[in-house]
N, C-alpha and C positions, 0 to 999 in steps of 0.2 A: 504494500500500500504506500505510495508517494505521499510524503509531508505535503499539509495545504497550506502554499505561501499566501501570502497578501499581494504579489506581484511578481508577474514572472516575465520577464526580456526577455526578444529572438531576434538576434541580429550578428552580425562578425563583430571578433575581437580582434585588438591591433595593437599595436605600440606605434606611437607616434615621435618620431625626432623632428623636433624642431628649428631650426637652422636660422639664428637670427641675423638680420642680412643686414650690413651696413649703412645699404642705399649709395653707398659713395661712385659703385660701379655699375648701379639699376636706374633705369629712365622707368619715374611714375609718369602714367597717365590717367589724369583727373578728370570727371562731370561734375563739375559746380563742387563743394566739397566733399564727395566722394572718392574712394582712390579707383579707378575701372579696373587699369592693369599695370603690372610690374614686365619689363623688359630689359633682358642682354642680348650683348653681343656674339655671335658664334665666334669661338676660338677663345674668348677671351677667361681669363682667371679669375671669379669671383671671390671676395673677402668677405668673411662671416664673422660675424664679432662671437656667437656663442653658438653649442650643442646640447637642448636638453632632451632628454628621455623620456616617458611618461608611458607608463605601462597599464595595461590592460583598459586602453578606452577601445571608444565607437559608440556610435549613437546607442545600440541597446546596453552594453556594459555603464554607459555615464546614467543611464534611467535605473540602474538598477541599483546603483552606490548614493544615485538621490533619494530614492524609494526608500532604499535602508537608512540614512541619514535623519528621513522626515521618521522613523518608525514602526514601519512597517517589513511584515519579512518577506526577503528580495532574495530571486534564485537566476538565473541568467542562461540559455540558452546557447549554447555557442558550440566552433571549433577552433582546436588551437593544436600546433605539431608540442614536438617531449624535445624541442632545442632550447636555449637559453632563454629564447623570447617568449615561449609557451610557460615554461615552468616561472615567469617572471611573471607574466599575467598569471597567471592562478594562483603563487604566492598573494598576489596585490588585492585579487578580488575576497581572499580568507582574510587578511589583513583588513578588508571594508565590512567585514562579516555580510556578503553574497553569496548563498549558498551554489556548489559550484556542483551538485548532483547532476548535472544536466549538461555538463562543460565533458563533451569528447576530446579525449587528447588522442593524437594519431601518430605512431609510432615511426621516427626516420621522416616526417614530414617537417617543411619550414613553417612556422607561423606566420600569421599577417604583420606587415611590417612599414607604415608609409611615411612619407616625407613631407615635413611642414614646412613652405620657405615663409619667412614671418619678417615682415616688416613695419615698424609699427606698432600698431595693436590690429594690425588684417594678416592674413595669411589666405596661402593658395597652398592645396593637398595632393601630393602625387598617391594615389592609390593604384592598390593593386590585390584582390579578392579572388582569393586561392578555392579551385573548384572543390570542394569538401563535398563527401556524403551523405548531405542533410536528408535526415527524416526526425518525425516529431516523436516525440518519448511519451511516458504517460507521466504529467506532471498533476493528476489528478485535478482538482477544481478550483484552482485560487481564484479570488475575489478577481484582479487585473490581467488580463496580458496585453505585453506591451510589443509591437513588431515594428523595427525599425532598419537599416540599411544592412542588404543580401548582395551577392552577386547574380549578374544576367542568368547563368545557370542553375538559381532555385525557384524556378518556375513551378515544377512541380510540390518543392515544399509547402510555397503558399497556398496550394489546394488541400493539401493534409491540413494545414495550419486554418484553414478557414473548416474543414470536413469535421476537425476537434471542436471547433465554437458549437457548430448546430448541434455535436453529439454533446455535450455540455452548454446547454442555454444560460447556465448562469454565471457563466462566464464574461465578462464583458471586456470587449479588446479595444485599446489605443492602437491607432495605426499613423506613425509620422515616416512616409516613405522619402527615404533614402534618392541619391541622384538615379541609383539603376531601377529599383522602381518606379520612377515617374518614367524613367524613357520609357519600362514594361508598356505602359499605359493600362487606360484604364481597361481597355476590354478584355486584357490578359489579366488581369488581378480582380477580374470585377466582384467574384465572389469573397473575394476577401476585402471588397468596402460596401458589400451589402454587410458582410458579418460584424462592422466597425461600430463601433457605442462613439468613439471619439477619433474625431482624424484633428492633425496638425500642419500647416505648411504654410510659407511666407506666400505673400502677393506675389511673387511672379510665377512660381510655384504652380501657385492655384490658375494661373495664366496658360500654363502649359500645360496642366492634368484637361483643363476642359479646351485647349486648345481656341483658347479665346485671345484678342488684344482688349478684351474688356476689363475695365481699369476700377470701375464701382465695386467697393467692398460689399456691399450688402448684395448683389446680382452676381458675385463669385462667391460668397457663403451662400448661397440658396442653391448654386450650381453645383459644389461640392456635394452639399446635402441632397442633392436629386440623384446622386450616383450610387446614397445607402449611408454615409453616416449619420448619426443622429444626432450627432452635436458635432459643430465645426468651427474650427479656431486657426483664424488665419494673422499671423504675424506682420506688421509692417515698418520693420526696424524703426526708427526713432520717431515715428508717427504711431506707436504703441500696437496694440494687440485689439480682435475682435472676434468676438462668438456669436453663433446663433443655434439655436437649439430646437427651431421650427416655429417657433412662440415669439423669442426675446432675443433680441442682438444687443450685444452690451461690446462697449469699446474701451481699455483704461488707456492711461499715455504711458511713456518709457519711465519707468523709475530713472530720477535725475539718478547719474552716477556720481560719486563724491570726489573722485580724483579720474584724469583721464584712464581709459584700459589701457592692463597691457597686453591682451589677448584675445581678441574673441569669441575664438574656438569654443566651443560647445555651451554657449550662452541661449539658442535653439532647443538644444537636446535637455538643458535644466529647466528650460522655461515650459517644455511638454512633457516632461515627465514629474513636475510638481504639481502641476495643474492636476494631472491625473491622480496624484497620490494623495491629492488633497480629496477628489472626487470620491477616492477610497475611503478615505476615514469619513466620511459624512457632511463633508465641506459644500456648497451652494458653489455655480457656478461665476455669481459677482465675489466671494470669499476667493476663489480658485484663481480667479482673474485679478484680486488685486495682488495676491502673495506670488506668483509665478515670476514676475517681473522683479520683484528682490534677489529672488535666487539668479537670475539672469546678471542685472548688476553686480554682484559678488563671485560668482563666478569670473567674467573679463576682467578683474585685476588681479587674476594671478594665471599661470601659462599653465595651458592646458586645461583640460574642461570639470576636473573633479574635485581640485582641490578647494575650490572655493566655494562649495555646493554647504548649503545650510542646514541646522536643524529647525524643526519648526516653532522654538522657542526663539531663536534666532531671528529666524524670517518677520515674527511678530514684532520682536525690537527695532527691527529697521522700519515695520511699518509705522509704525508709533513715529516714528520720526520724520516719516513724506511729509511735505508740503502742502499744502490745503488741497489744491489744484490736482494731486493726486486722488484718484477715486472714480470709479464705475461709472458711468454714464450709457442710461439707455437709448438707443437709436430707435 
């Protein structure tokens, strides 16, 4: 009989090196103050002021060390090979107490492993998602599942992964797809966002799943939600966040940050996976929506996506301290 978590992640794990880049030998190019793109030279020698490590993330692994953070018990879904970098992730995730029952490790295989060039507080990710022999375990009935960034070749998982929700209806899943899911598109995954209680994704995002250049937040939540999720939460970097739920659309702003970031790396992945864990504990959706954007903020001032991740006595103190101007508003 499988332990019944509070919250269970499916997505790749990785190690992320960071590479933080000087800028002295990179031509930024800017939109108004945005950075678009970082560019070199071919042939030339790049200089990097620093190398840091950061073991066992990815969008499902950083949901599942917030999950446990805010209190709840968190078990994670993954694959990982038995070399330096696999046994470094699994160390890191028993260190976060995420239960790792469900973590295949694969003997003589390399783990995931990708490149952050980081400049700044933005970064660009070289990945690279190792074809693994994903199938679904019996993680028996937790409260959450949370599925988040696969490779093109788990096509067929996400149909076991959606064929487990209906055989367990009281399951309810978050789904924040990852970049190889959104190219999947939607008529390949469709069954897996009828089976969706809560989907996540930035505005442009949500631009490309329904293959629109429609720019209105509320006619791209309603479009989301016609494809099967039941609540829909679309991100709009520093013009804040917005849900709708079939009922009620609620918008909050970007929690001011208090010092510039210095990362922005998985500022996304904490802002949708607290939402949901709040959703867990018995949280209301304008509760979920104003505390997600704290774990966002404290997250970006530190490299890498976990270490800044709250508890939820935490997350309350920094609300206590927003600005008036911060708080829910209904659309």
């Amino acid at each position: 009989m499988a332990k019944e978590f509070d919250f269970v992640a499916i997505g790749d794990i990785t190690t992320d090196a960071f590479i933080r880049l000087s800028g002295d030998d990179a031509t930024i190019e800017r939109e108004g103050n945005r950075k678009q793109k970082i560019c070199f030279n071919f042939g030339d020698k790049i200089e990097y002021d620093k190398l840091v490590e950061v073991a066992a993330v990815g969008n499902s692994p950083n949901a599942a060390v917030a999950a446990k953070r805010l209190g709840l018990s968190s078990a994670l879904i993954a694959h990982t090979g038995d070399d330096y970098h696999g046994k470094t992730q699994l160390a890191q995730l028993k260190k976060e107490g995420v239960a790792t029952d469900f973590v295949k490790i694969h003997k003589g295989a390399e783990s995931n492993y990708h490149f952050v060039l980081w400049y700044e507080e933005e970064r660009t990710i070289l990945v690279r998602h190792h074809k693994w022999p994903y199938e679904m375990p019996d993680i028996g009935v937790p409260k959450w599942m949370y599925l988040s960034s696969l490779g093109e070749h788990s096509i067929p998982f996400h149909h076991a992964i959606a064929d487990y929700i209906k055989a367990h209806p009281r399951i309810k899943l978050t789904f924040q797809p990852g970049t190889f899911q959104i190219r999947l598109g939607y008529e390949t995954l469709k069954d897996v966002y009828t089976q969706t209680e809560l989907f996540f994704c930035n505005r442009e995002e949500a631009k490309l799943i329904l293959k629109t250049e429609e720019r209105d937040v509320k006619k791209l939540l309603s479009g989301i939600r016609d494809l099967g999720p039941k609540i829909v939460v679309i991100t709009d970097g520093p013009e804040g966040a917005y849900s709708y739920d079939g009922e009620e659309t609620w918008h909050i702003p970007m929690y001011p940050d208090p010092k510039p970031p210095v990362d922005r790396t998985g500022a996304g992945d904490s802002f949708a996976s607290t939402f949901t864990s709040l959703l867990a504990i018995g949280r209301s959706i304008p509760e979920a929506l104003k505390l997600a954007p704290v774990n966002s903020m404290s997250v970006v001032q530190y490299v890498g996506a976990q270490e800044g991740l709250l508890p939820l006595s935490e997350l309350e103190a920094w609300l206590a301290k927003a600005p008036k101007e911060y708080t829910p508003t209904k659309l």
